[in-house]
Every structure is written in structure tokens, then in C-alpha cells.
N, C-alpha and C positions, 0 to 999 in steps of 0.2 A: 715871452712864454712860448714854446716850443708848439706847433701844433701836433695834437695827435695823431700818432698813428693808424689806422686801418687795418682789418688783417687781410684783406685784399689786399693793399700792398702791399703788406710784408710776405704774400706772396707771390706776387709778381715779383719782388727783390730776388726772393729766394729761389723762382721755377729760375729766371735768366742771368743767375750767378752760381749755377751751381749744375755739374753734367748730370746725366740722365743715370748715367753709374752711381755716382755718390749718393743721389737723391734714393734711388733703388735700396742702395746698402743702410742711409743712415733711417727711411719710414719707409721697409716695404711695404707696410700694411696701408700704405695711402699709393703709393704709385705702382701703376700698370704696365710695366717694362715690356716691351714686344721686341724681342733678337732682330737680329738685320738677316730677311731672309730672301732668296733670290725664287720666284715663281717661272716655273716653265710649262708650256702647254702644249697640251697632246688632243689633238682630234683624231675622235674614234671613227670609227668605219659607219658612215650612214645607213649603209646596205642592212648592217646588222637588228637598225631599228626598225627598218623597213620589213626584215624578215620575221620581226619580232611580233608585228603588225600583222603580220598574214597569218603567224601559228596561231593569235589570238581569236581573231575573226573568224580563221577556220574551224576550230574548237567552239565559237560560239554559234552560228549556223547547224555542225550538224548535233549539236547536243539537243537540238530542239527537236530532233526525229528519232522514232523509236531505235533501237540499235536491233543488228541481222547480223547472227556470230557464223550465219553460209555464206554472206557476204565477201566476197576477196577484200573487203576494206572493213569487212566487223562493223559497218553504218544501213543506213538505211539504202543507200547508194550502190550502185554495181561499180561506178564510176568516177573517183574524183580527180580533179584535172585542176593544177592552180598553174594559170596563163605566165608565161617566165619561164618553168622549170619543164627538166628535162622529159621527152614524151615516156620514157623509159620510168621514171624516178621510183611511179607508183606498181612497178611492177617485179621491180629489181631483190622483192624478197618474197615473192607470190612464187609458190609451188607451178604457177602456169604459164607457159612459155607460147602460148597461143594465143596472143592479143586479139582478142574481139572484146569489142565495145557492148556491156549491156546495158540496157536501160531497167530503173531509172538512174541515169547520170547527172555530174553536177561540173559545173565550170566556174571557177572563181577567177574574177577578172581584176587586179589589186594596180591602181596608178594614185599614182602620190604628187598631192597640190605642190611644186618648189614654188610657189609664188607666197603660197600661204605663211604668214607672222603674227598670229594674233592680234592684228589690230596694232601694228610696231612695236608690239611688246616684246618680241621674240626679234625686232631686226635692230640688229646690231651696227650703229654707223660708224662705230669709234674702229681705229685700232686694235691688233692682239695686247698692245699694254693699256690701254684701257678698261679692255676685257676680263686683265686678269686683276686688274688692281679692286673688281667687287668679287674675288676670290679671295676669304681669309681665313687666316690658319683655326678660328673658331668656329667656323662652319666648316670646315672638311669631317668628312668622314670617318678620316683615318687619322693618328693623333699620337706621333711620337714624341714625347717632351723630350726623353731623352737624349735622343739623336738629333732631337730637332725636325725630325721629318713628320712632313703634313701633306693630305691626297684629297683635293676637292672638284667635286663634280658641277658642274653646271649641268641644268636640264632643259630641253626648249622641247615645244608641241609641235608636232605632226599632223597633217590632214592627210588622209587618206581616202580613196571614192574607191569602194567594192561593188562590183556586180556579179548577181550569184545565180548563175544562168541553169536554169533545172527540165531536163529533159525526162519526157515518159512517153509509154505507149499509147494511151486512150485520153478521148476528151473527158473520160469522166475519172481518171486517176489526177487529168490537171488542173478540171472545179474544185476535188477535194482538195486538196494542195493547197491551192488557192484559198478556199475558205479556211482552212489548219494554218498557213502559213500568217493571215490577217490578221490573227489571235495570238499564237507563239512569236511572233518578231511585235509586235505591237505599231503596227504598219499604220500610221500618222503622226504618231508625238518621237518623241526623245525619252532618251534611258541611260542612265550611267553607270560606270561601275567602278569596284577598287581591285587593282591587281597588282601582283607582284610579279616583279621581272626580274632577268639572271643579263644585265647589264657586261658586254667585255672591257676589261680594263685595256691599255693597249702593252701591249707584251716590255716596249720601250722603259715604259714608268717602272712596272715590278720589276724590270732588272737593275735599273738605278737603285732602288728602295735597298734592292738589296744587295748590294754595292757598299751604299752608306750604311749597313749596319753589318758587315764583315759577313754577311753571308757567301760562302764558295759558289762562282761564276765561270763558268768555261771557255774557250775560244771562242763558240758560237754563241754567247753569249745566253744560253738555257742556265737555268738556276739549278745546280749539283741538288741539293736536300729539300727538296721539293715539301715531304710533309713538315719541315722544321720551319720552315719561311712561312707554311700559308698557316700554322699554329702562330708565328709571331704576329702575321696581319692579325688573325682574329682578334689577338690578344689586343691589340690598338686599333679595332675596329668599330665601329657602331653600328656597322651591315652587314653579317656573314659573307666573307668571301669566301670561295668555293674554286674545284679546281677539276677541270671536265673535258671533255672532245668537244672540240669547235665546228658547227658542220658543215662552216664555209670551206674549210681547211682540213679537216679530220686531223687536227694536232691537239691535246690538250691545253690549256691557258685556262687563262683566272677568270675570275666572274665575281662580279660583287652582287648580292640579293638587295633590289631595292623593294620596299615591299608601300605598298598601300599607296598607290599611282594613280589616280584621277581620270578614267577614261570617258570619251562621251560618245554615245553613237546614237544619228541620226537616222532614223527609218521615215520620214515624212512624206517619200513618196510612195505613190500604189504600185500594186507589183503587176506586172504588165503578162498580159497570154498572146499567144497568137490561135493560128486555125489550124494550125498543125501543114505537115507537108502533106502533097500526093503520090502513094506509090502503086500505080494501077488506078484500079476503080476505090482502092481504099485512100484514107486519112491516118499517119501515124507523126511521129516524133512531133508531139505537143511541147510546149515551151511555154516555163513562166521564167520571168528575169524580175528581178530585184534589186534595187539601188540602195548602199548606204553611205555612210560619210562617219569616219571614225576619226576624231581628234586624242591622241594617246603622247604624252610625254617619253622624250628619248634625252639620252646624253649628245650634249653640245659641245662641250670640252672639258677634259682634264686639267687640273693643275697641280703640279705639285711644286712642292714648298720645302727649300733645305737652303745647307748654309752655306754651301759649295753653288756656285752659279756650273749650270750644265753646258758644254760646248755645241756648236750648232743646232742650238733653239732657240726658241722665242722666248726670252728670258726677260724679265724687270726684276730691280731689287728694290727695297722698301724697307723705311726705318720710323712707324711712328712711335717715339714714346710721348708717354702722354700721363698726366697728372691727376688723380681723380679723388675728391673727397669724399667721402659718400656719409650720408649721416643715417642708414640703415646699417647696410654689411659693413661694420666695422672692422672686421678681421679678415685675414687672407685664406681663403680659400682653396688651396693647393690643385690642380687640374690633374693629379693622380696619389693617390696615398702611398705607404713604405712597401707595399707589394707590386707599386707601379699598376695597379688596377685603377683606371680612370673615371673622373664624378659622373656622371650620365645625367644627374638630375640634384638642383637647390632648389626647395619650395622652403614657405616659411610657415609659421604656427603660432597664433595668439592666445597665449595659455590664459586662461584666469587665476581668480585668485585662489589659494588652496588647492590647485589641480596639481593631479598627480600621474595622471595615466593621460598617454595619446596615442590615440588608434591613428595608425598610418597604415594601415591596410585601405583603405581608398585613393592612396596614392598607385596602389598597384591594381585596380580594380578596372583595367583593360586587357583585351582580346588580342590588342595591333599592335601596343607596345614588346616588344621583342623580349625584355626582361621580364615585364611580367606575365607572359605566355608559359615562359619556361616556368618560370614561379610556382605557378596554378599545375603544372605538370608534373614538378617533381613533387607538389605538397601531395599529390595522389599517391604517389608513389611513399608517400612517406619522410621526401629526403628534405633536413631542414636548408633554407639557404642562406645560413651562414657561412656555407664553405666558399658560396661564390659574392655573396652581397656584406659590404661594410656599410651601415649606417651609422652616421653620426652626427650628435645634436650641440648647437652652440646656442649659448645665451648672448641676445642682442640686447645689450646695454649702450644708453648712450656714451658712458663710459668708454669702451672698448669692451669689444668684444671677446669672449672665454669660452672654453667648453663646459658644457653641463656636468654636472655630476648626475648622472643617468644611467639605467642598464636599458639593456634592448632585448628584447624575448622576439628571435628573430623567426621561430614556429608559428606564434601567432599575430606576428606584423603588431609588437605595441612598446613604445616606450616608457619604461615605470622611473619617474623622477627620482633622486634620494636629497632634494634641496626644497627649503622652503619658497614659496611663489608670496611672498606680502601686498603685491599690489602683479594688476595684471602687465605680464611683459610679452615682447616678440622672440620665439624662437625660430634659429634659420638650423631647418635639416639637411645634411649632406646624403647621399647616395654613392659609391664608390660600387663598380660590377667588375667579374673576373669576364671580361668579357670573349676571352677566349671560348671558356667552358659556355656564356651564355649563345657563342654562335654556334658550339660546335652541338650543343643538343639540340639549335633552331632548324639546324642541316638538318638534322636524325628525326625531330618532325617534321617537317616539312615535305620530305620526298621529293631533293631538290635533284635525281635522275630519272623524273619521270617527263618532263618539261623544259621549255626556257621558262614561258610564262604561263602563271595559273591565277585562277581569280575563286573568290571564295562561292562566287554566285556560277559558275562552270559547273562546279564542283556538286550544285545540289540534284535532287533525283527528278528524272523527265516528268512532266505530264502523265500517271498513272505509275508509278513506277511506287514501289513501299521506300518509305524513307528509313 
């Protein structure tokens, strides 16, 4: 008598008798095909986060003082001086060619921990192909099935020490200060915030990208159709990139919007005065100095992901396929629909018995999510979003899985069933976004030429101010 078979081994027979091709073509709906794809890496300019670091700090310091529109700098300050930059910088669009210092001035003093790793979280011991091998084409950003082309970002933290040196006239404009400053900085604990930053890509990457998708490239290698390229990123993006003057360089390049970043600043120490100087029998330029410590996420490196390996870089190629039953999503999935507009989001739904109606309007019931910002936006306006959003719902049978027979009423976010439900089942909802149209209205709110970086909490009205 024969013993029985397994169906464990009968697929262990069958995963290593059979190529990863054929397996693909005869059950896709069981196996995870990943293309053979070559990763190369691009390190962005350090400078840029460190600058990125000073606009935000700067912006957070004098938002906390009344603003003075007599002022040559429109703040509360005659004077602001950020240590590094040129003695000229803050002058170079001022009506006044007669540089005299008034008081009260301000000096920010910005040096950056290179020792600091969060605790080895951030140091890196391995190799660049080590590095890139936790870069995968499902976490990038950027997401062309078509061409194959994939654009992912690593991010690592920053320490940064500010000292924000504030001169005045009298000792009793620098007790007031003093005591205003102990309340608006919250001088002993810690404070965090969520911001969004205008991240440089490196110019390298987007000219390859566009490269491999027949975009026209010049001798100099500048991209000829500048708005058609940075409409296709969108279109494959899941961050609005955007396309602006650089201020290291004053040449325009791309910019990807990371939005809702993690910052932390420390204020724990007291903010120090002195006795002022002597000039004669008098006492003037009084001084208080204040210490912080800002930890802010920046880009570590790029990667991208195509099927061509790129000449002189740091390149690894990588082939996992891999096998996977699953006894929930029994169907496939598709990673963009027949408009080529990509999923963004599967949640699933446990319908009961006899239901008929499911409110999916609290899947969109965020502020930060990017789609549904726009959402809430154009529903003001009126506009439905069916022109930019595909939803669609599949019934999870242990059977395999099918699509529902369902309509969508895409004005008021609700799916109306037209099948009966006899016992309670799982359904997996898709989300499919025109994500082009979704970045290119996150730009048009956003007000993304007013800044690199903006934070929501920047943004609200001073101490006495009407909101």
C-alpha cells in the first residue's frame, strides 16, 4: 500500500520542478513574480538637509515674536544673521545700502552632531549592496509597472545644536524677553512637530528615469519637456514632485514633497543673560543666548530600480521569486488598473448577514493622507471623485476569490451591494488614484513657492494674534 501523499509535498515537488515562469503563467493567483531588477544608488547632497534644518528652526524662533512690517526683515528683529552665510545675504534685496546694525538683533548659530546615529539605528556597517538590498520596489515612492521603473528613498535623523543669540538695548527689554521667551519656547521639557519638506532628488536619477521611458534628453543631459516628465512622475508618484530654483545653485530641479516628518526639539536648557557691555559710564547690548537640539529626518540615499543595470554606479541585481498561498486574498490583485492609475490602498470588510450598504467614507476621514485632503477639497467645491478615484470591491470566498456585483456612489463614499449576503463574509476593497491629478492639486494647496519646509504648527496665529 502506497503511502499517502502530503500537499506539502506535492508542493515542494512542484515549487523545484517547475521555473518561476511557468509557475507565474499556469497559477498566477498564487505566485508573487518579482522581475530581475538591477538597484543603483544616489547620495543626495547632506548640505541640503542641513539647510533644510536651519529654514525650519529659523521660521520656528521668530514666529514666536510679534512681527514689525518697519522692520528691514518684517520680524520683530532689526537684525537677523544665520552664522555660515554670507555677511551680505540679508541685505542683498533691502532698499538700504548703508549697513548699520540695529538692535534688537538676532544670531543663529546652527552645528550639526556627525557623530550622532540614533543609537545605531541610523549607522550603517554593511556595504552600498547591503544597503540597497532593504530598498524594495514596494516601498518606493515612485512606481512604474510598466517600464519597470522604481525610485526609493531611505531616510536617516539629524542632530542639530542651535544657538539663538538675541541682542538689545536695555536691561529691562532683556528681563522682558527673558520672561516672554520661558513661556513661548517652553524652556525645560521637549516638543515635537509634523512637517513637511521639499526633499532634492539628484538630477542623475531623473535623467535616467527619463531615459528609460523615451523621454527627449539633450547633450547636457537637461530633460527637453520638462512639464510632460514631471506630469508622468506624478502620474507614478505617491509624493508630489515638484519642479523649482534650487538655492544652492539657482538652477531649477525636482523636488519630491515628503509630507508629515517627525521632528523633535529639545529646549531643556535656561536661556542664559549676561550684564550687558560698557560704553562710557553707560551699560548697553544686553544679551540672552538659548540653546536647542533639533532631531529632523533627511534623505540617506536614493535608489532606483530598472531592468537595465546603470554604468558607473553602485549597482546590485536581485531575483526573488517566491511562492505564496494565502488563504485570505485569494485573487490577484493588479498594482495599477486599465488607466494605469495605481492601488494606493486594500483594506478589507466584514459584511454581515443581509447587509447591503458599506460606508467607506472613514477610510478617507484624514487630514495627512494626501488623497484624501484633495477629496474633502474638491467635495467643497462640488467635484465628484470619480474622475480621479477607482474603487473596487471583491468578495473573499474561501473558494477563490471574484468581484462583487456592486455599484459605488463615489459623492457620498458608499458601496450599495446588488447580491445576496446568506451567512456573514470578508470583503477586500481596492482603491485605485489618478495620482497625477491627486499631486497636482496637493501642489495648488499647498503653496509649495512659498518655502522648502512648512509645518502645520508654523503656520498657526502668534500669541494675541485673531485666528
Amino acid at each position: 500500500m502506497r503511502k499517502p501523499v502530503s500537499i506539502d509535498e506535492i508542493n515542494d515537488y512542484f515549487i523545484q520542478r517547475t521555473p518561476i515562469e511557468k509557475r507565474a503563467e499556469l497559477f498566477p493567483q498564487y505566485v508573487n513574480y518579482m522581475p530581475k531588477l538591477y538597484k543603483t544608488m544616489e547620495l543626495p547632497s547632506y548640505v541640503h538637509g542641513y539647510c533644510l534644518a536651519i529654514e525650519y528652526m529659523r521660521s520656528w524662533f521668530l514666529k514666536k515674536f510679534p512681527k514689525d512690517p518697519s522692520s528691514p526683515t518684517k520680524t520683530y528683529f532689526k537684525t537677523v544673521y544665520v552664522n555660515g552665510s554670507h555677511i551680505l545675504d540679508n541685505w542683498k534685496n533691502w532698499n538700504n545700502y548703508n549697513i548699520k546694525r540695529e538692535k534688537p538683533m538676532l544670531a543663529i548659530v546652527p552645528t550639526v552632531n556627525t557623530d550622532y546615529d540614533r543609537d545605531n539605528v541610523d549607522l550603517y556597517m554593511g556595504d552600498a549592496g547591503i544597503m540597497l538590498r532593504k530598498s524594495t520596489m514596494q516601498d518606493s515612492f515612485f512606481k512604474d509597472y510598466n517600464s519597470m521603473s522604481f525610485l526609493y528613498v531611505q531616510l536617516r535623523e539629524m542632530e542639530m545644536n542651535f544657538t539663538f543669540k538675541v541682542r538689545v538695548n536695555s536691561r529691562s527689554e532683556q528681563l522682558d524677553l527673558l520672561n516672554k521667551m520661558e513661556l513661548w519656547f517652553r524652556i525645560g521639557t521637549t516638543q515635537q512637530d509634523r512637517i513637511s519638506a521639499d526633499f532634492h532628488i539628484p538630477t542623475d536619477i531623473l535623467v535616467q528615469i527619463a531615459k528609460d521611458n523615451a523621454f527627449e534628453v539633450d547633450e547636457n543631459d537637461n530633460i527637453v519637456d520638462v512639464p510632460a516628465f514631471l506630469n508622468y512622475m506624478n502620474k507614478h508618484s505617491s509624493a508630489p514632485v515638484i519642479f523649482k530654483m534650487r538655492a544652492i545653485n539657482q538652477h531649477p530641479e525636482f523636488f519630491v514633497r515628503a509630507r508629515e516628518l517627525y521632528t523633535h526639539i529639545s529646549t531643556k536648557d535656561k536661556i542664559q543673560i549676561d550684564d550687558g557691555e560698557q560704553d562710557g559710564h553707560l551699560n548697553t547690548n544686553y544679551h540672552l543666548e538659548m540653546n536647542v537640539v533639533l532631531h529632523m529626518p533627511i534623505p540617506h540615499f536614493y535608489a532606483y530600480m530598472a531592468q537595465i543595470p546603470l554604468a558607473d554606479s553602485i549597482t546590485i541585481s536581485e531575483r526573488k521569486p517566491s511562492m505564496g498561498i494565502y488563504t485570505i486574498n485569494n485573487f490577484d490583485i493588479k498594482p495599477q488598473n486599465e488607466q494605469g492609475w495605481p492601488s494606493i490602498m486594500v483594506t478589507s470588510y466584514f459584511a454581515e448577514k443581509d447587509e447591503k450598504v458599506i460606508d467607506i467614507s472613514p477610510v478617507f476621514d484624514s487630514n495627512t493622507w494626501p488623497v484624501a485632503k484633495v477629496l474633502h477639497y474638491d467635495q467643497k467645491l462640488g467635484i465628484t471623485p470619480e474622475g480621479y478615484l477607482d474603487i473596487r470591491i471583491m468578495r473573499n470566498d474561501m473558494i477563490g476569490g471574484r468581484m462583487a456585483d456592486a455599484r459605488i456612489d463615489y459623492r457620498n463614499l458608499k458601496i450599495y451591494l446588488d447580491e445576496s449576503i446568506d451567512k456573514e463574509c470578508m470583503f477586500d476593497i481596492v482603491i485605485y488614484a489618478d495620482m497625477e491629478y491627486v499631486n497636482s492639486q496637493l501642489i495648488s494647496l499647498e503653496s509649495y513657492d512659498k518655502s522648502r519646509v512648512s509645518s502645520a504648527q508654523l503656520s498657526k496665529p502668534d500669541i494675541g494674534e485673531e485666528s
